[in-house]
N, C-alpha and C positions, 0 to 999 in steps of 0.2 A: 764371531761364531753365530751370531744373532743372523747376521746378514747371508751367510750361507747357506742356515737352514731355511731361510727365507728364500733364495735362490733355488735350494735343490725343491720346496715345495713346488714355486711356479716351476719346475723345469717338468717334476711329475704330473703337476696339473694341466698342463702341456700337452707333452706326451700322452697320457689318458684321454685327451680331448680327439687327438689326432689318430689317437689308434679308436676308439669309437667311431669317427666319421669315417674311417679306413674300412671297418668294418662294414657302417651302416651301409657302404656305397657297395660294396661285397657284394654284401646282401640284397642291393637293391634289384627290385625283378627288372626282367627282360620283357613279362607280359603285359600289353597293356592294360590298366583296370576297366573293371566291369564298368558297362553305358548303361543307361534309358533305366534308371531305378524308377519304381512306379511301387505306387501303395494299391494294397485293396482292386477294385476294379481300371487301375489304371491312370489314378491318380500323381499328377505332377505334381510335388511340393505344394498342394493344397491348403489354403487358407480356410477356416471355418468348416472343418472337416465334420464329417457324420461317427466314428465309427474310432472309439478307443482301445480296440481290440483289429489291428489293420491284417492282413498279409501283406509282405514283403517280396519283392520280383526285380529281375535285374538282369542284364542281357552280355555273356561273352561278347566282346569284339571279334568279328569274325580276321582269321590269320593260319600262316603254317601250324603255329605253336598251338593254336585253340580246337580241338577236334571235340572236346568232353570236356566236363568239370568231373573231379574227383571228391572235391571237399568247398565249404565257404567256410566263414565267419563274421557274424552281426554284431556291431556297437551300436549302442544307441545312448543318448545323455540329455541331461536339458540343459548343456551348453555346444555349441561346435569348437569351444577351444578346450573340451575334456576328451575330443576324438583325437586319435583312437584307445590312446592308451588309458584315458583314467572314467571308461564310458561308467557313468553312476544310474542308470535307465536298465539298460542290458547290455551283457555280451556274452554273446551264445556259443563261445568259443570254437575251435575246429570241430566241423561236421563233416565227418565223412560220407558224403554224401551228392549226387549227381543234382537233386533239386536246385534250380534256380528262379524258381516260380512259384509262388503263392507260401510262400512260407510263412506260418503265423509269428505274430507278435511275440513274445514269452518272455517280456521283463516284469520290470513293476508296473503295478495300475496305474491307468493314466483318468487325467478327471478331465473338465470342462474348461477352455480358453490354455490348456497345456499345450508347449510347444514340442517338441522331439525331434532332433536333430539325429542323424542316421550313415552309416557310411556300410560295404561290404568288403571284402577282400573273397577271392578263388584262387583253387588249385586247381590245375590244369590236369590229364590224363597220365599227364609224365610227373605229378605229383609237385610241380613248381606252381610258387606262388604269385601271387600277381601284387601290381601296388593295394594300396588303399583306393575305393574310388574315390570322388567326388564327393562330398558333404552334400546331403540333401534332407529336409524337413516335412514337416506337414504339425498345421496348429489347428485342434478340438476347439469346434465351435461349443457353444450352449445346447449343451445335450438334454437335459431336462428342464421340462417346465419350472423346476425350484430356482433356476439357474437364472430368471426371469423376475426382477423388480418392475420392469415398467408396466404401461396397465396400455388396454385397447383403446384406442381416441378414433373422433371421426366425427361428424356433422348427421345431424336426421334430415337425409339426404330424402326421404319417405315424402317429406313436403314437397317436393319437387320432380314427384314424378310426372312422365311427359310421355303422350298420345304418339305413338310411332307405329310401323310395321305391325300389322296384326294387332294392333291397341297392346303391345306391349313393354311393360312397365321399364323406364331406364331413368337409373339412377344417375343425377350427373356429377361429373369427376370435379374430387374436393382438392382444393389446395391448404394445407397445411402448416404450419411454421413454430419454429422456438428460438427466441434471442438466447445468449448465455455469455456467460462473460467469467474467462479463467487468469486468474493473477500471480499462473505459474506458468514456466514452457514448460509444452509435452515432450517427453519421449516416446511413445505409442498412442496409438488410438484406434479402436474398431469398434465400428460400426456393425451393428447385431439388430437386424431387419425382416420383417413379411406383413403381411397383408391379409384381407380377406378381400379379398380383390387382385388389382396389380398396381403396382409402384414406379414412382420413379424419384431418385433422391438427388437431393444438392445441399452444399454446404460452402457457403460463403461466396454462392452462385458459380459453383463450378459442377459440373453434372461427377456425383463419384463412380459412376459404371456405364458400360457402355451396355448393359445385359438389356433385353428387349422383355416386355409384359414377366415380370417375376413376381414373384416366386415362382409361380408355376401353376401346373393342375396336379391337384392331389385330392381322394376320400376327405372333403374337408371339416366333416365332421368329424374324422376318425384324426388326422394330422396335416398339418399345417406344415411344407418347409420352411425353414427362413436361411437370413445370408450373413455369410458376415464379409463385412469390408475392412481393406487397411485405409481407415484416411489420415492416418499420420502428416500426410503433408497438406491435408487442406484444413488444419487447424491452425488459428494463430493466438497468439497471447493477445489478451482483454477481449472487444467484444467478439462475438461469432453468431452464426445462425444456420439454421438448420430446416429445411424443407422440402416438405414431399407432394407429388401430386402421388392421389388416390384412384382408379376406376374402377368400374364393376369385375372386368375380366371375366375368366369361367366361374366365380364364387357369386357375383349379384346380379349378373346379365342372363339375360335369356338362355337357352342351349335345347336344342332339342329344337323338332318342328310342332310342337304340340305344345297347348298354353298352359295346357296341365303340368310340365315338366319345369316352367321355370315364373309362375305366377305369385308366388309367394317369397320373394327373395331379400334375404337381410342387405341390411346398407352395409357398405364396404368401411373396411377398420382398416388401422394399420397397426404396427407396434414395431416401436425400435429401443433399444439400449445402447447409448455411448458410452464407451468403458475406454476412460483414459488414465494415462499413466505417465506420471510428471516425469523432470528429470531427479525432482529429491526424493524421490521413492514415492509418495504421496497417489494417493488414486480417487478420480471422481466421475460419477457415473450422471448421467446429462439421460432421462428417462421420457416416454411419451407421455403425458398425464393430466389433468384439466390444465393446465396453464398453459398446454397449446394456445392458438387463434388459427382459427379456420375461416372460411371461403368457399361456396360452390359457384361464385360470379366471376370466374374465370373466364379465359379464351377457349379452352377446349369445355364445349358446349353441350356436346353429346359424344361417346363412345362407345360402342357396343363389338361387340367381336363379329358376331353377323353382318350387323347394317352401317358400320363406317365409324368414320370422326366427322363429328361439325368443329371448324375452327373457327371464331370471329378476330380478327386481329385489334380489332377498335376496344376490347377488353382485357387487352392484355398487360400486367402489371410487371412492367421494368423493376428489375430488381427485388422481388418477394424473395427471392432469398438469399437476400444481406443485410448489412445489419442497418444500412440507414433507409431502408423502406419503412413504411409509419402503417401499421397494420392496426390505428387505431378502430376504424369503423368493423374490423372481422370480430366473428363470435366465439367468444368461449368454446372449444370443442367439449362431446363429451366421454367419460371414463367409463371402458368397462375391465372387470378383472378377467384374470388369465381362467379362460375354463379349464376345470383338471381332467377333463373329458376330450379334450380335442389336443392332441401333443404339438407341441413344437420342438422340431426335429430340425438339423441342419440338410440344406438337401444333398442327395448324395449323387447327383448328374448334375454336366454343367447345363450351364442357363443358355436359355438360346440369344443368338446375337445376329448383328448384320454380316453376312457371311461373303456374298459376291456383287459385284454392280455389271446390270445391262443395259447395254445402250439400245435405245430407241434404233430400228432398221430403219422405219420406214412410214411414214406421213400418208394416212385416206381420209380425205375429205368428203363426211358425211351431212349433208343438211346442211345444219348449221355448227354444226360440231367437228371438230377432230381426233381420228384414232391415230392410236401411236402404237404401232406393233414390233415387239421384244422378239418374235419370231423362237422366242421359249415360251414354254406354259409354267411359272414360274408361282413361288409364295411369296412372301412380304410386300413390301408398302410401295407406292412411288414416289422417289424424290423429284419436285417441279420445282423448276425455275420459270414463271411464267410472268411475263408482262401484265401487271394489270390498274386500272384506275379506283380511284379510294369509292368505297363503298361496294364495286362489284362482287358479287362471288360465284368464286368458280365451282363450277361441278365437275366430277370424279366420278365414273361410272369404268366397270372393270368385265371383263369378257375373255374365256380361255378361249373361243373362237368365234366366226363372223359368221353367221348367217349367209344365203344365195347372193341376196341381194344386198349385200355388204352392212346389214344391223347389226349390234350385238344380239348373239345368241343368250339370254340371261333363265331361260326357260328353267337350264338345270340348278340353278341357284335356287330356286323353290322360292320360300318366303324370306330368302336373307337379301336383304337392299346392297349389300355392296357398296353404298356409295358415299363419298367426301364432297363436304363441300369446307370454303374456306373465302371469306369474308375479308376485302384487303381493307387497311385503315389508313393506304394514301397509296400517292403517283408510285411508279416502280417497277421494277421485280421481285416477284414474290417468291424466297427458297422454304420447302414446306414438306415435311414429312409427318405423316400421322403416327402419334405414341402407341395407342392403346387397342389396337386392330389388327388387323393383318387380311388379307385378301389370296386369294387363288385366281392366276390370270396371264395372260398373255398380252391383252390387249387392252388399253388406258381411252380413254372416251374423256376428251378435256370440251366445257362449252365455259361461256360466261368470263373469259379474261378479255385481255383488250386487242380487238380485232383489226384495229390499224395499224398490227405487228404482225408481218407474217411468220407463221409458227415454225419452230426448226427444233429437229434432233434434240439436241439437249435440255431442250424444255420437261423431259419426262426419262428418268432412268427408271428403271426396276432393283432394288433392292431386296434383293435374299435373303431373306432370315430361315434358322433353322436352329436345331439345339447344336451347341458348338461342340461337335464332335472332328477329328480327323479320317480322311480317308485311310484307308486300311489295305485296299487293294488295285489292281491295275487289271485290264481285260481289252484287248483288243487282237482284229484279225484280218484278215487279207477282203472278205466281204461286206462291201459300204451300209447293206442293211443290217444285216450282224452287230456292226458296230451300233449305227445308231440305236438296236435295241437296247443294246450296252448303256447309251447314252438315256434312252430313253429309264430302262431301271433307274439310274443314280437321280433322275431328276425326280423320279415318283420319289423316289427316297428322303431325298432334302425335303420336298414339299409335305411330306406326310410325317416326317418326326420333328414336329412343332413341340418340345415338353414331352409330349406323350404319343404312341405310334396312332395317328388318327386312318379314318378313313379314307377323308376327302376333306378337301383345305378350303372350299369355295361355298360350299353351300350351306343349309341351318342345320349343322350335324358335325361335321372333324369332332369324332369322339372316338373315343379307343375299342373300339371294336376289337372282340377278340379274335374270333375267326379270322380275319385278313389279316392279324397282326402274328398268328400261328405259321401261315401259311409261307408270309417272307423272312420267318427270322434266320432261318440259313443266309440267304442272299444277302439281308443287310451288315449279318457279323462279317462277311467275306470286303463290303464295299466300303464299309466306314467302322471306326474304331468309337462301337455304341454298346460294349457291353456295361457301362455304367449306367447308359441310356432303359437299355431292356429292365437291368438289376432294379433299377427307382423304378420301373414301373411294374414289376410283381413284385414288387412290395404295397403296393395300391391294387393288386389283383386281390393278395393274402388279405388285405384290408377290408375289399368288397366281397370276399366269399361269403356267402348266407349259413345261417346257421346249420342249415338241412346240408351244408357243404355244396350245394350250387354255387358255381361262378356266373356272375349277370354277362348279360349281353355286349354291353358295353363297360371299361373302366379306365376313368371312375365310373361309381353307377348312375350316372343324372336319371336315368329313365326310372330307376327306382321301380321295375314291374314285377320283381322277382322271377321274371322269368328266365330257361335254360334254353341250351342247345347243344348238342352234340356236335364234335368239330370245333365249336366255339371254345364254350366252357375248357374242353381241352386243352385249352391253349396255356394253362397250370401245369401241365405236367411236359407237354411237347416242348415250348422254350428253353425251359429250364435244361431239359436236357439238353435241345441243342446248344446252350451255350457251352453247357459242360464240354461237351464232345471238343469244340472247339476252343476251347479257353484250358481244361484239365482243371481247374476251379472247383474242390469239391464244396465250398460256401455256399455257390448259387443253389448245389442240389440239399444242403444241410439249411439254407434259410427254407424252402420250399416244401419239404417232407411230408411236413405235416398235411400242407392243402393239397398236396396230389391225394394223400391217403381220403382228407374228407369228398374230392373228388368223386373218385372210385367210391365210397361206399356210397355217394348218391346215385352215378349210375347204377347201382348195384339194387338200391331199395327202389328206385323209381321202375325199374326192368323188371318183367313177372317170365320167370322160368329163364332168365338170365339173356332175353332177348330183351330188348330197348325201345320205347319208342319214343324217345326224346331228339331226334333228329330234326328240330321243326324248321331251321334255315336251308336244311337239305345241303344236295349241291348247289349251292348260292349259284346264278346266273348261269347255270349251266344253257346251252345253243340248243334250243330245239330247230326244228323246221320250220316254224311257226312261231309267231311270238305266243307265249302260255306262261306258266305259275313261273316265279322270278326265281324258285325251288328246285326246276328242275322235275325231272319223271327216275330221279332213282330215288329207291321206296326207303323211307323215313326211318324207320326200323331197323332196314339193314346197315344203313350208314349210321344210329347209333350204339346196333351193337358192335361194329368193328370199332369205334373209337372206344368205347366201352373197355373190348380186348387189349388192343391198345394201349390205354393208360395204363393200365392192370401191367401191361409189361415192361413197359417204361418206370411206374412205380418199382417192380422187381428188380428192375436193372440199377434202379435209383438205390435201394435198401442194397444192392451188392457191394456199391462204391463208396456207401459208406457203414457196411461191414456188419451189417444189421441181418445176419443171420435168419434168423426165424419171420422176420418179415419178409424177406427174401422171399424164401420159401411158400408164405402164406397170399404173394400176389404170381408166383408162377404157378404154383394150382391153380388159382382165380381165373389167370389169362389163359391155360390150357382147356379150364370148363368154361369158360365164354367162348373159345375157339371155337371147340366143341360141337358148341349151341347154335353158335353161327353156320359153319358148316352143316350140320343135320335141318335145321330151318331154311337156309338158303341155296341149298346146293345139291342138286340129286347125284346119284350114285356116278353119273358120268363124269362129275364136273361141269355142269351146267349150271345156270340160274334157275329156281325152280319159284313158281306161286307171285315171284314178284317180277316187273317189268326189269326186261334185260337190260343192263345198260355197261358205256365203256367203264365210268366209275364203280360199279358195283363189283367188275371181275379187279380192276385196281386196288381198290377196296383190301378184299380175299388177298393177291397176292403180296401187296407191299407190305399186308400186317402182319405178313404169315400163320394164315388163319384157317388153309387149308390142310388136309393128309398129304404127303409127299403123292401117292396114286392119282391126286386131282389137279395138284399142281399142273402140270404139263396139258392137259386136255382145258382147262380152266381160259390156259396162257392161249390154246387154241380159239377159245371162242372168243377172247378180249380182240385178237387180229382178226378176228369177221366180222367183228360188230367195226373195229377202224376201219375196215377193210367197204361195211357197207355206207361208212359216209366216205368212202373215196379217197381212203388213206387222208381223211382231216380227225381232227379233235373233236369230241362234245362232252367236254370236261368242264366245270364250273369250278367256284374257290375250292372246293375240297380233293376232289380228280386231280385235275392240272399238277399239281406238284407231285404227283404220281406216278403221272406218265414215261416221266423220262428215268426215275426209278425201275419202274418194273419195265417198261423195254430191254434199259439198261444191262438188267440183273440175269434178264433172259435171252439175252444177247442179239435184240433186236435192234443195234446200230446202229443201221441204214437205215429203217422205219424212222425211227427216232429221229436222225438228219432230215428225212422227208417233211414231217411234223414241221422243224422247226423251220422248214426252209419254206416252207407254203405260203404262196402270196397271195390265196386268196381264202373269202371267209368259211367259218373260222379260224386264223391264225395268227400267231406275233405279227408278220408283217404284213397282214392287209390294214392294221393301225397304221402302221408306216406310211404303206400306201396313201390311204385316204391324209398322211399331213402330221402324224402325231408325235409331237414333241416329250411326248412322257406315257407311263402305264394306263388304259383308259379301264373303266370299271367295268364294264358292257366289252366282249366280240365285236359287237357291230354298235356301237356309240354313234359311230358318223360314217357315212359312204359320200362319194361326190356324188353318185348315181340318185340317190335315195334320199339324201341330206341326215338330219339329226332323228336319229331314234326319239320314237315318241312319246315315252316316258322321261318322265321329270328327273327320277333316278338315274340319274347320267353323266355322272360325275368324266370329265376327261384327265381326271389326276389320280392314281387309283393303283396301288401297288401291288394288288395281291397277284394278279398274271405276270410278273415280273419274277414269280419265285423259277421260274426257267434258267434264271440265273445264276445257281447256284450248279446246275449241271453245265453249264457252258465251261465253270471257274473248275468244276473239277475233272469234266471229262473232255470236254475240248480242249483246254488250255493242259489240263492233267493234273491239278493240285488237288491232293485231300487229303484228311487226316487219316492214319491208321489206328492210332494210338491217339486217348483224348489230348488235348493241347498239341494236338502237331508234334508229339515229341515223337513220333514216328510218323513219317511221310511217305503218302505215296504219290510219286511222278507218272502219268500214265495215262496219257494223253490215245484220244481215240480219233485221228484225221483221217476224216472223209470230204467227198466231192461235196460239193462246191468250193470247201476251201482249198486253199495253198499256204496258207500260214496263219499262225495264231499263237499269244501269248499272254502271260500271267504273273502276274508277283504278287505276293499276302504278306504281311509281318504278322507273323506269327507271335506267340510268348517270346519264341527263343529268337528270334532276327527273323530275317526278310528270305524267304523264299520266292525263287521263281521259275518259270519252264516256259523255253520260248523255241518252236518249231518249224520248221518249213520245207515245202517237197518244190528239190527243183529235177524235174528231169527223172523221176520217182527214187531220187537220190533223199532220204529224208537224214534231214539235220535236228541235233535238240540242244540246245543251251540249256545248265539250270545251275541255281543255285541253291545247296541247302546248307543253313545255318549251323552255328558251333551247337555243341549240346543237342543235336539230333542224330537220327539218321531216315535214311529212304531207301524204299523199296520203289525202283524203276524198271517200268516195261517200255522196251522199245522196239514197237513195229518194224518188223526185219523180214525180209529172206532170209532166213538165219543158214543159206547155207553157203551164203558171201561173208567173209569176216565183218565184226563190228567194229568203225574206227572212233578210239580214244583220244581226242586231245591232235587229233594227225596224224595218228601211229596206233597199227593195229592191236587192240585191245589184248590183254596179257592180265591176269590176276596178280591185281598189287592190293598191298595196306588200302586204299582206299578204295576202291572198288572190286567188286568181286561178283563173277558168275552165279547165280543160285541155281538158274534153270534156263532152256529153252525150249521153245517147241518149233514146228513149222513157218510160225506168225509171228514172232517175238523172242528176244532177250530178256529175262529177267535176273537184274542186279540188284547186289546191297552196296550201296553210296553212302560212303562218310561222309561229314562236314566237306565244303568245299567249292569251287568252280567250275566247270566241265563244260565239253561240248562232245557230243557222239554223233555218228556218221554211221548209216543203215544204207544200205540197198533193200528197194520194195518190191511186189512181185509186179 
């Protein structure tokens, strides 16, 4: 009896198994799971996170099946083996819901060094579910100061300060060390690091990161980032050691071109916390603290961000960081505690890294030197392989381009030296990259190696550094200049987002100018996936706002002059939105709120009768006829009460989306009596300019802000086309114009103007840069002519991105991509092809997947490829004869499910396109 009951039990334990897997396979979907999970701004599986309150984002696979999401569901646990079913973190159950972007957090609090493991599931438009995806994480670094046992360490490095460029003050770079000795194995270990300076770490002489000058630039009196690292595997049982070099970087080195801005500067600290975690449960924390031993009599001799690396090799210490170097003769470091005043914060963009390598083209033998030209105008370091004899040393001199008579042109570098040297300590080749500098340059200037080697190629690469971001979009066309402007954008791009959006990479300045950094943020969201990059650094905007709610000139603020500028300071409220627009992100504009708001009321109090005169950069380098004020001749006033207007409405637009009511309301009054003000002070009854000097930016101005009566609009648009009309259908737009022009043509259906603009080859234009040689954005119109040689101002930078924001109209009205709805969640395709071209195309990943539109007229037969992603849709115009059918796919267009008629006219089809592939076929007139 025994045995049968035993029998019929396994017979139903059996069976119950079988009919559950019979089930679960039933069950199991047909769609594939959700891709490309990303936390917060974008974040992959993030180690040392910022931010214990994330949003969550996830992307349909694009397929037949995938047109919409209908519903999700979020687990979250703090193990991956309680996913999916037993999530103890959160699970947000079925949302009936289309969102698959930025969904906030809403489990339980998370604290400091917490890990969170994560997974999604969707439901499709036909209400089916999809798998589980992929398990994916992200671990909280040390979010508060309290979170922080170790103390500041460092050398009084003050003793040694050293006679340089402009007599001034450089600190030299400290080496660092701590034996330690563990008599457990680990299971974990991270490393929790920053500096007031810049770092570089090792542990048991293996370098832990490959990250270039970190932490970074930040308000460093206001907050510090720091990093955290897994070194799990560079720890071993018994002895170990730990060591860092130390440099000034942005926190102790000069900055600025005046000795007032960087004469007083603290010696560089570091601070780190090992936090380890055995296999018997057990935890021991390995801290920075006097029982360091330090070092400033290292190899690396001198570093400064401006004027180079000196490296001597004859002082170089094999092995400082292992454990049987004898670090008897080093000094005591010394302790300072954590200020409660300056936060240490995890950073929340990534670090910048070595990104691309260029080879040397091409060998000019000057004097007694040799250049070595990359034939790009490029940032980071040069790696050298060069021949040399013990004692020599080589110099390193750097040049974005060459003088008539084949010198370096080093004029525009002002008082930054530029230059390396490196001291060999025997026979050989020397392989040598500098740590703690970075350069702006095209061309390498080698003297001093050994000359009875003849020099070749590989002796000199260029290494790219930038902050490690991905590209984001694609942009190319049927015309070679076209492109290379293309090219030239993305290279201003990489070279000027070094940590933070600088100006100019080369000379005694790459500071975060606001104004230039307002100017490209469209462009750059479209070319590289930087919106973590933007988010860290208005958050160092919100940091440097003044209490009068001015935004300085530059941030951080090194110049510290409390001064404003209209245009500039804007650039608080103008970013922020454009990320929105392009992200659907309401965070950026709910982190932000506040300093737009103190913004505006200091335009507001600083303005008397609601007119401005806080405009003092003007149009930055707007083209006179002449060379004259670097300002430009549109009047100061008028361009800061339109930015004024402006933010006031952007602020209102800000308070709508996130549902703030009465504020709402309280900055679209604001913006309608600034309008107002503007228009009756600047504008007589015709629509003219009245009292102040006429200019193209001034009518751009009025209309791109909308700041005119509809009655002036039109006559206004009239006199903007005679004033282009009186330089010859060219430009005389400076930083603030310029990104307006193709705007307000646009809007008012001046096309053609517009293509003329952009297609002009001579000055001023995009491509007389081209012309004269230019590998990237130049700061100056006329920077360099072959006729004329280098503009004669010092200010001349040939790296320079703000004239680059053109490229944000090429990505959406040449190519046709732009958003209609914030985050792309409505598209529009809409492509506007004129002569000179014959073809052009586009792709952006957007939140939800990869869009693209790619076109070509053969025979004025115009073809359009595109793609648009699940969980969208688009609105498409497609330049037609519309009274030849439009063809779909091959086959003459017919209204189905995924596409559909909305309207046409003479000139054009317009459709609503669901999800999907496509290609359409137009006849033109």
């Amino acid at each position: 009896m025994f045995k049968y009951l035993k029998f019929k039990y396994l017979l139903y334990t059996l069976s119950t198994f079988i009919f559950l897997n019979v089930t679960a396979c039933k069950e199991q979907s047909s769609l594939d799971k959700a891709i490309d999970l990303t936390i917060s701004e974008g974040f992959k599986n993030p180690l040392g996170f910022y931010d214990a309150t994330p949003t969550l984002s996830w992307k349909l696979p694009a397929s037949e099946n995938n047109k919409s999401q209908s519903a999700y569901q979020i687990v979250a646990a703090t193990s991956k083996y309680l996913l999916p079913n037993n999530a103890d973190l959160w699970d947000s159950k079925k949302q009936d819901t289309d969102q698959s972007v930025w969904v906030k957090y809403d489990g339980k609090a998370l604290q400091s060094r917490q890990k969170v493991y994560w997974q999604v599931k969707y439901w499709n438009q036909d209400k089916e579910a999809s798998e589980w995806s992929d398990i994916n994480n992200f671990e909280l670094g040390l979010l508060t100061n309290k979170d922080w046992q170790a103390k500041w360490i460092g050398l009084d490095t003050k003793k040694e300060k050293v006679i340089g460029s402009q007599d001034n003050i450089i600190h030299r770079p400290q080496y660092l060390r701590k034996d330690f000795e563990l008599s457990k194995d680990v299971a974990s270990a991270r490393l929790n690091i920053t500096a007031k300076g810049v770092f570089d770490v090792a542990i048991n002489g293996k370098d832990v990161s490959d990250d270039v000058m970190p932490p970074g630039f930040t308000p460093y009196k206001k907050r510090i980032e720091t990093i955290t690292y897994d070194v799990t595997e560079f720890i071993e049982s018994g002895q170990n050691t730990i060591g860092v070099e130390v440099a000034s970087g942005w926190h102790s080195g000069r900055l600025g071109w005046m000795k007032s801005y960087w004469s007083d500067t603290e010696t560089p600290k570091v601070i780190c916390q090992l936090e380890l975690q055995m296999k018997d449960g057990s935890k021991k924390i390995i801290n920075s603290d006097n029982s360091w031993k330090g070092t400033s009599n290292g190899p690396i001799r001198l570093s400064e961000i401006y004027d180079g690396e000196t490296y001597d090799a004859n002082l170089e210490m094999n092995g400082w960081t292992t454990k049987t170097y004898n670090d008897n003769t080093w000094a005591n470091v010394n302790e300072f505690d954590v200020d409660k005043n300056i936060r240490l914060e995890p950073k929340r963009h990534t670090t910048v890294k070595n990104k691309i390598e260029l080879a040397t083209k091409e060998i000019i033998k000057k004097d007694d030197a040799f250049i070595f030209d990359l034939k790009q105008n490029m940032v980071g370091v040069p790696l050298i392989k060069v021949p040399m004899r013990k004692g020599q040393t080589l110099k390193m001199r750097f040049a974005e381009m060459l003088s008539a008579d084949g010198s370096f042109y080093t004029k525009n570098y002002r008082t930054a030296q530029s230059t390396n040297y490196y001291t060999a300590s025997k026979d050989g080749v020397v392989e040598w990259t500098p740590k703690f500098t970075f350069h702006g340059f095209r061309y390498v200037e080698l003297s001093g190696f050994d000359t009875s080697v003849e020099p070749s190629k590989d002796w000199v690469t260029g290494v790219v550094q930038y902050s490690d971001f991905k590209e984001n979009g694609t942009f190319t066309s049927s015309h070679e200049k076209l492109n290379q402007l293309q090219s030239n954008i993305v290279w201003g791009l990489r070279g000027n987002f070094f940590d933070i959006p600088t100006d100019c990479p080369q000379r005694d300045e790459r500071m975060g100018w606001t104004g230039d950094a307002q100017v490209f943020g469209p462009t750059s969201l479209f070319n590289a996936y930087v919106y973590k990059f933007w988010a860290s650094w208005l958050q160092s905007v919100r940091e440097s706002q003044y209490e009068n709610g001015g935004i300085p000139w530059v941030v951080p603020d090194v110049l510290n002059n409390k001064k404003v500028s209209a245009g500039w300071g804007d650039a608080c409220a103008i970013i922020p939105w454009d990320i929105y627009y392009r992200t659907g992100d309401k965070k950026i504009l709910e982190e932000n709120f506040e300093t737009m708001k103190g913004w505006v009321a200091h335009h507001k109090a600083t303005s008397k009768d609601l007119i401005s005169s806080m405009g003092f950069f003007a149009d930055w380098l707007q083209p006179l006829p002449k060379n004259g004020d670097n300002r430009g001749d549109t009047a100061h006033s008028l361009i800061g009460t339109a930015f004024f207007a402006h933010s006031a409405k952007l602020t209102a637009q800000t308070a709508e989306v996130l549902g703030k009511k009465e504020e709402q309301a309280k900055y679209e009054l604001l913006f309608k009596s600034v309008a107002n003000a503007f228009e009756t002070q600047f504008f007589d009854k015709t629509g003219k300019i009245k009292d102040v000097k006429e200019t193209q930016t001034s009518y751009l101005l009025a209309l791109a802000f909308d700041l005119l009566s509809e009655d002036k609009k039109a006559t206004a648009k009239k006199y903007l086309l005679e004033k282009i009309a009186e330089a010859e259908n060219h430009l005389r737009t400076g930083f603030l114009g310029t990104p307006l022009l193709s705007q307000v043509l646009d809007e008012t259906g001046e096309i053609d103007l517009m293509y003329q603009l952009l297609f002009n080859e001579t000055y001023p234009s995009w491509f007389y840069s081209i012309n004269q040689g230019a590998t990237t954005i130049w700061e100056r119109w006329n920077s360099y002519s072959k006729a004329e040689g280098f503009n004669p101002e010092k200010m001349n930078s040939l790296n320079h991105y703000a004239y680059g924001a053109i490229g944000e109209w090429m990505y959406e009205r040449i190519a046709g991509i732009a958003p209609l709805e914030a985050g792309y969640k409505t598209i529009r395709i809409a492509p506007v092809p004129k002569q000179p071209l014959t073809s052009a195309s586009a792709s952006l990943n957007t939140p939800y997947g990869k869009v693209s539109s790619s076109w070509e007229i053969t025979n004025k037969e115009f073809q359009l490829e595109i793609v648009i992603p699940p969980n969208t849709t688009a609105q498409v115009i497609i330049p037609a004869n519309t009274q030849n059918e439009l063809m779909l796919n091959g086959f003459d267009f017919i209204d189905n499910d995924d596409v559909k008629l909305v309207d046409k006219n003479e000139q054009s089809f317009k459709l609503l396109v669901q999800p999907g592939t496509y290609s359409f076929q137009s006849k033109l007139k």
